[in-house]
C-alpha positions in Angstrom: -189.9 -83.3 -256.7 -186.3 -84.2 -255.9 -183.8 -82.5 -254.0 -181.6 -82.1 -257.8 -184.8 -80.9 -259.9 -186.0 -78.4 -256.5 -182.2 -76.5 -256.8 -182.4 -76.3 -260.6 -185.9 -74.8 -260.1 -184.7 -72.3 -257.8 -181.7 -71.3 -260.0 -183.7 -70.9 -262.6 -186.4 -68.7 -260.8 -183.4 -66.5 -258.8 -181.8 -66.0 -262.4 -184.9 -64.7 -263.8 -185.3 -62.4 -260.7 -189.0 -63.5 -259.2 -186.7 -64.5 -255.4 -183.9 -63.4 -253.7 -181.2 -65.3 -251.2 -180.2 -68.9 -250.7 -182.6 -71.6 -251.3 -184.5 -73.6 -248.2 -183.3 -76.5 -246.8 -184.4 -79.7 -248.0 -187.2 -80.9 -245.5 -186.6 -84.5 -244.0 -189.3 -86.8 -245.9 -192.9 -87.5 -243.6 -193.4 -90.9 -242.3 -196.4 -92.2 -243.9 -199.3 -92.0 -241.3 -200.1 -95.6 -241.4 -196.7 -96.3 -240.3 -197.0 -93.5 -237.6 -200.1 -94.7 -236.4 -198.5 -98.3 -235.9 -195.7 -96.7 -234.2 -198.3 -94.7 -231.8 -200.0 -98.2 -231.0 -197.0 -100.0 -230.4 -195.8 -97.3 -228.2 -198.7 -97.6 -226.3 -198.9 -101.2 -226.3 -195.0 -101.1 -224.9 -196.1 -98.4 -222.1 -199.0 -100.5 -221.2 -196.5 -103.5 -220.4 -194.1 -101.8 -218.6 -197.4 -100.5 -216.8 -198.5 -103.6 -216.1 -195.4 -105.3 -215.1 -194.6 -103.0 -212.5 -198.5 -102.9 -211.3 -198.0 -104.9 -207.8 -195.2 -102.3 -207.2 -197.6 -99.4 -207.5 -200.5 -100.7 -205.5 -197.9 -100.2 -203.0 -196.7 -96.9 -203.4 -200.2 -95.8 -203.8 -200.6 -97.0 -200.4 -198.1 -93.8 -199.1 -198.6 -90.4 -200.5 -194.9 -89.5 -200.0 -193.9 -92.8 -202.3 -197.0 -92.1 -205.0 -196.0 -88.2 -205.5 -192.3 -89.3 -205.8 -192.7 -92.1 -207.6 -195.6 -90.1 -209.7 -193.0 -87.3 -210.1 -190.2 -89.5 -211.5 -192.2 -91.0 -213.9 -193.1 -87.4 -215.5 -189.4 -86.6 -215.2 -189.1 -89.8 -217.5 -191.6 -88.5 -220.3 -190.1 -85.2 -220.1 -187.0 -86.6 -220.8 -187.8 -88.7 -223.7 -189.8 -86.4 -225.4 -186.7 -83.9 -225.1 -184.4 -86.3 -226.8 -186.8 -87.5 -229.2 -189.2 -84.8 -230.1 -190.2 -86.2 -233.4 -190.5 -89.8 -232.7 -193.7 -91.2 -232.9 -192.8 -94.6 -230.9 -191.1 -92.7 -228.4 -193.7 -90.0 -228.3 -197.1 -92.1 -227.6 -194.4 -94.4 -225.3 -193.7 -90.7 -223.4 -197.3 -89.8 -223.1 -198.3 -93.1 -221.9 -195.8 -92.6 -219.2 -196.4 -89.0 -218.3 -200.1 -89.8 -217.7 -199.5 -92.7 -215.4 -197.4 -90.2 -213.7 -200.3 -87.6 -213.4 -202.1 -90.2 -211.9 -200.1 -91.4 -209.4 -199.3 -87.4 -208.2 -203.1 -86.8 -208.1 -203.1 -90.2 -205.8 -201.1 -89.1 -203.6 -201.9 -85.5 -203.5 -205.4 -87.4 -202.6 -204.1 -89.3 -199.3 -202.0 -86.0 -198.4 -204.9 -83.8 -198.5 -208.1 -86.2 -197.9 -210.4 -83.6 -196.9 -209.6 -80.6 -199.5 -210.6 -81.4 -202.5 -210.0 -77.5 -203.8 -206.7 -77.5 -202.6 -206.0 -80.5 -204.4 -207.3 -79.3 -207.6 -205.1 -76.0 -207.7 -202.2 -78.2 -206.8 -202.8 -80.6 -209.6 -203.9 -77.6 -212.0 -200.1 -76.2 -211.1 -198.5 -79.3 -211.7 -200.4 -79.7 -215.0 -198.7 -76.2 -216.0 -196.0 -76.7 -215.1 -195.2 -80.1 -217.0 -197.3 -77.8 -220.2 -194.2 -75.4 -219.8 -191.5 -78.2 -219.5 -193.0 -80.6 -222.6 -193.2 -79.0 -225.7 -195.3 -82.8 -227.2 -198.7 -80.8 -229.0 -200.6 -83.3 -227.5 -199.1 -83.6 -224.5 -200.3 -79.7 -224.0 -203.5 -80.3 -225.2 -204.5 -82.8 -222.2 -202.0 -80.8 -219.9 -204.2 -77.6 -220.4 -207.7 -79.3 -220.6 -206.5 -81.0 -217.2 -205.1 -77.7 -215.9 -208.2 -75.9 -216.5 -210.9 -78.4 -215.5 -208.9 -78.6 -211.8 -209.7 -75.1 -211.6 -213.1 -75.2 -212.7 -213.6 -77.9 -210.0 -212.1 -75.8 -207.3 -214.0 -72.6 -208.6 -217.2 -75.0 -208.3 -216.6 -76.5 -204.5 -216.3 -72.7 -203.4 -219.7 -72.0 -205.1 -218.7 -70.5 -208.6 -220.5 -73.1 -210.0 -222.8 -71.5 -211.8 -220.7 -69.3 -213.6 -218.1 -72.1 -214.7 -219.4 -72.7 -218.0 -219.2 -68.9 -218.8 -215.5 -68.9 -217.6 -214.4 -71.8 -219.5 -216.1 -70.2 -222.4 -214.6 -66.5 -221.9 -211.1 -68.2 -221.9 -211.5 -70.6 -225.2 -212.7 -67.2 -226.9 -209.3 -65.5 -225.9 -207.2 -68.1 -226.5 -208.8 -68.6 -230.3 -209.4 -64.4 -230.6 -205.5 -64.4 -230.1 -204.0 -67.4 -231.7 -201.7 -64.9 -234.1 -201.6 -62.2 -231.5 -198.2 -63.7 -229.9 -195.3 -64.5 -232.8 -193.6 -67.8 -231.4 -196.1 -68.6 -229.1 -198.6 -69.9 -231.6 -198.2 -73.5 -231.1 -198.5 -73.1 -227.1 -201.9 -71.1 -227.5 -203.5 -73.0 -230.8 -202.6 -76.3 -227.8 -204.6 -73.9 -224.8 -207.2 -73.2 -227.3 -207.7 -77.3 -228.6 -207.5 -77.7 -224.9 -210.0 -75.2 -223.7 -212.3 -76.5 -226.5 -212.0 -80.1 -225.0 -213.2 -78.8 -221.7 -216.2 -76.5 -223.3 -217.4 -79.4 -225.0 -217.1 -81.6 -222.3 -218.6 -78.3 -220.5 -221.7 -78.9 -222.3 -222.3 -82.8 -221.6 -222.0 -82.3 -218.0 -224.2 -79.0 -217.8 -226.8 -81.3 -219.7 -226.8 -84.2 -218.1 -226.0 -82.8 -213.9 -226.2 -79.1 -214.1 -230.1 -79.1 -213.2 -229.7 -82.0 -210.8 -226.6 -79.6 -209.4 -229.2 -76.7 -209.4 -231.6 -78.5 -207.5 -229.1 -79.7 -204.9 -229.9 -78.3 -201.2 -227.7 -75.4 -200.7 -225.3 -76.6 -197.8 -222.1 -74.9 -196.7 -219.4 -74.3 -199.6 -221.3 -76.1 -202.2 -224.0 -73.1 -202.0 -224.1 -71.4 -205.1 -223.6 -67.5 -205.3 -226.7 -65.9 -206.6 -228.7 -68.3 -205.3 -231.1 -69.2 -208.3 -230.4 -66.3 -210.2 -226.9 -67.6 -210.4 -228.0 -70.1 -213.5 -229.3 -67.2 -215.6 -226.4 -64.9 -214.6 -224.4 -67.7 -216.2 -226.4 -67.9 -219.1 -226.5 -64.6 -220.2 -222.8 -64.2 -219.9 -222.4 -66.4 -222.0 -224.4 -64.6 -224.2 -222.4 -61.3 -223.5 -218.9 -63.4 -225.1 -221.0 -64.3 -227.9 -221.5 -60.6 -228.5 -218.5 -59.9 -227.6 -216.4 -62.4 -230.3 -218.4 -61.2 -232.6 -217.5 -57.3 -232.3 -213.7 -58.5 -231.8 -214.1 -60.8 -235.4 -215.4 -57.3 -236.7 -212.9 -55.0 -235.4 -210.1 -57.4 -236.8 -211.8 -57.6 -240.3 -212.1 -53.6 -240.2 -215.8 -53.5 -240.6 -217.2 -50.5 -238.5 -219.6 -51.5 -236.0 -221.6 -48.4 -237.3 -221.9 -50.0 -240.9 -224.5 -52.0 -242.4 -222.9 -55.6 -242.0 -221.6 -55.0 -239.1 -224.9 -53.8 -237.5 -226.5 -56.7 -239.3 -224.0 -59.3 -237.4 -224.2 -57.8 -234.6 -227.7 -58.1 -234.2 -227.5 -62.0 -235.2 -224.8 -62.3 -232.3 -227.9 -60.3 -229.6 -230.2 -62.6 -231.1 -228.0 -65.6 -230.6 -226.7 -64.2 -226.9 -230.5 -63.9 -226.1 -231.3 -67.3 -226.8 -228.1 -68.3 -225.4 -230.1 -67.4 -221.9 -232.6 -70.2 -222.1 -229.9 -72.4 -224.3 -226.6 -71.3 -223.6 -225.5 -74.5 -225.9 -226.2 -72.3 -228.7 -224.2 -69.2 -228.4 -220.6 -71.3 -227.5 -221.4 -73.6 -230.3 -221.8 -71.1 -232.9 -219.0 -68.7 -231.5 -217.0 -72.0 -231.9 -218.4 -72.2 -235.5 -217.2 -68.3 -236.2 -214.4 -68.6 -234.9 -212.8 -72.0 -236.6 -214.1 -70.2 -239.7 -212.3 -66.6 -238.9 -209.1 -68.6 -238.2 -209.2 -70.7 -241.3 -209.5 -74.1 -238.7 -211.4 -77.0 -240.1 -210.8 -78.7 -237.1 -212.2 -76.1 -235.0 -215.3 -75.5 -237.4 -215.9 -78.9 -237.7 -216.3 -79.5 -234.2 -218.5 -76.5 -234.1 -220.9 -78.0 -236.5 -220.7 -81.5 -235.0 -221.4 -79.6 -231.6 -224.5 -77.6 -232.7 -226.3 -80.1 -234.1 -225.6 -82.7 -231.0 -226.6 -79.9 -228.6 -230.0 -79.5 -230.4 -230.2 -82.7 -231.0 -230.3 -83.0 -227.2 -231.6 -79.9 -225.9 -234.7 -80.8 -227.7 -235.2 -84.5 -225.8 -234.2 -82.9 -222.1 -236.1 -82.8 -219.5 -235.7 -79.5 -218.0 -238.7 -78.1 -220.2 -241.7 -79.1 -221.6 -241.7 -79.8 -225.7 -244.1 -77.8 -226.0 -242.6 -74.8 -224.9 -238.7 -76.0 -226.0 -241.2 -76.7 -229.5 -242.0 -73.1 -229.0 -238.4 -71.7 -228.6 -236.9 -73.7 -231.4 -239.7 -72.3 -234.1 -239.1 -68.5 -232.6 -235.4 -68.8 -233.1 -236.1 -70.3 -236.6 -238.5 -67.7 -237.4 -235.9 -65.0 -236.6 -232.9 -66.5 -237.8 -234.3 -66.7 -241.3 -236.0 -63.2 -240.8 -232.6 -62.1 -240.2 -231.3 -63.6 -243.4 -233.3 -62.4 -245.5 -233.5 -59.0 -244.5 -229.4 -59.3 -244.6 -230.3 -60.6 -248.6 -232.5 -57.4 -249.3 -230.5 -54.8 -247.1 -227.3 -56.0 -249.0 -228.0 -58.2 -252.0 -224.8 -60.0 -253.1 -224.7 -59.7 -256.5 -222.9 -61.9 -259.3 -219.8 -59.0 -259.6 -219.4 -59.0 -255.9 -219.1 -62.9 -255.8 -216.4 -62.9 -258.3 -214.4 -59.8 -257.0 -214.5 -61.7 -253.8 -213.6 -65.1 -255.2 
């Protein structure tokens, strides 16, 4: 619709009283995304140039720690600059983010060479730097990998001083609060929906390295720092918190849908998210991947639901082919929590049967 045939439509609507006030300014016209996506490339492409042409003269500032964190530091002070001036720029933008991430580099090199020995130091120092270029570079993207990066530093440190059992319940407990409170903070939307894409980054990344190292980790000599707390217990501590913020979304989904706890669906989903949190104990894959699942579907996210799904079914897919249990017995778990989930169901279907006038009220 043009720009002549929106105002006539507006006059027309205001003159037969449906709207009130001035009409809305005309919206610039979208770049096609084919075009954007060519611009992203070449911006990259340009970054990776200008990378490479000054190469010899970083293998020599990463050979002092003062010269990398300055030079590391002026190169974020760059990409903060350009994405200021051009916010909207797609060439400018990818160029930006190239930049800034060499940057991030070059400060963790040289926060590397100043502080050799400590590593946890290191990773609170980074994790401050990456909020504090989140706060300062308002790029979506940009924020996503700032807070993912921000996070996972202090994951690492909470890990060296032997929280590392309980990392994966952490992570988890703050991707539920930053999702359970994306409309909880008017204005601040965009900075939490870019925690929450960031935090979900790091719980699915969360789950690939708890599957593929976490038993190795677990079976690791305890030995000075690296001991962790709880000893063996510490694993299943972990677990079955993360069964408890699987319970725990769940009431908060209910409470902001106003369904009593006391009533019939909500006792019923309440009991599915116990079910799910006790599983979550032997697979705690299940209840962060289904709570991820709700909770893309409770905010009206495809993107978030979709990589709930896409989750769920690559954590069976290789929970089931592990080797930190038997078949048999994983066999065993699977068929129990089949057997209940559909006992569930259908008790759901006769307790409170759906019926055709329901459906359509609710459509």
């Amino acid at each position: 619709m043009s720009a002549a045939d929106a105002g006539a439509l507006w006059a027309r609507l205001k003159q037969s009283g449906l709207i009130e006030g001035d009409a809305p300014a005309t919206q610039a016209q979208l770049t096609p995304w084919y075009i954007r996506a060519m611009l992203g490339i070449a911006g990259w492409i340009g970054a990776l140039f200008l990378l490479g042409f000054v190469g010899a003269a970083f293998a020599v500032v990463m050979k002092s720690a003062v010269a990398a964190l300055f030079a590391g530091a002026l190169l974020c002070a760059a990409a903060t600059v350009m994405f200021r001036g051009r916010p909207d720029g797609d060439f400018i933008g990818q160029f930006a983010l190239a930049i800034s991430i060499a940057g991030q580099v070059l400060i963790g090199t040289g926060l590397g060479q100043l502080l050799p020995r400590e590593i946890a130091l290191i990773a609170i120092a980074f994790a401050a730097v990456e909020a504090g270029l989140f706060l300062l570079i308002g790029n979506f993207l940009h924020r996503v990998l700032s807070a993912a990066v921000a996070a996972g530093a202090l994951l690492l440190a909470l890990g060296i001083w032997g929280f590392y059992p309980y990392t994966q319940a952490i992570v988890f407990a703050a991707f539920s609060w930053a999702w359970l409170h994306e409309f909880s903070f008017p204005g601040r939307g965009a900075e939490l929906r870019a925690v929450g894409y960031g935090l979900t980054l790091l719980v699915v990344l969360e789950l690939v390295s708890r599957s593929s190292v976490g038993y190795l980790h677990a079976a690791w000599p305890s030995s000075g720092a690296m001991a962790p707390i709880g000893g063996a217990l510490g694993y299943w501590i972990g677990a079955a918190l993360v069964g408890a913020i699987t319970i725990w979304v769940v009431l908060k989904l209910l409470l902001r849908q106003g369904i009593g706890v006391a009533q019939g669906p909500g006792l019923a989903a309440l009991a599915a998210a116990t079910l799910v949190g006790l599983i979550s104990v032997q697979a705690p894959g299940l209840g962060m991947t289904v709570t991820m699942l709700l909770l893309g579907h409770a905010n009206g996210n495809r993107v978030l639901a979709g990589l709930g799904i896409l989750s769920l079914l690559a954590y069976w897919s290789y929970y089931y082919y592990s080797l930190e249990m038997t078949l048999l017995q994983k066999s065993a778990l699977l068929i129990c929590a089949g057997i209940a989930l559909i006992a569930a169901r259908l008790a759901m279907r006769r307790r409170w049967p759906a019926g055709d006038d329901q459906e359509e009220g609710h459509a």
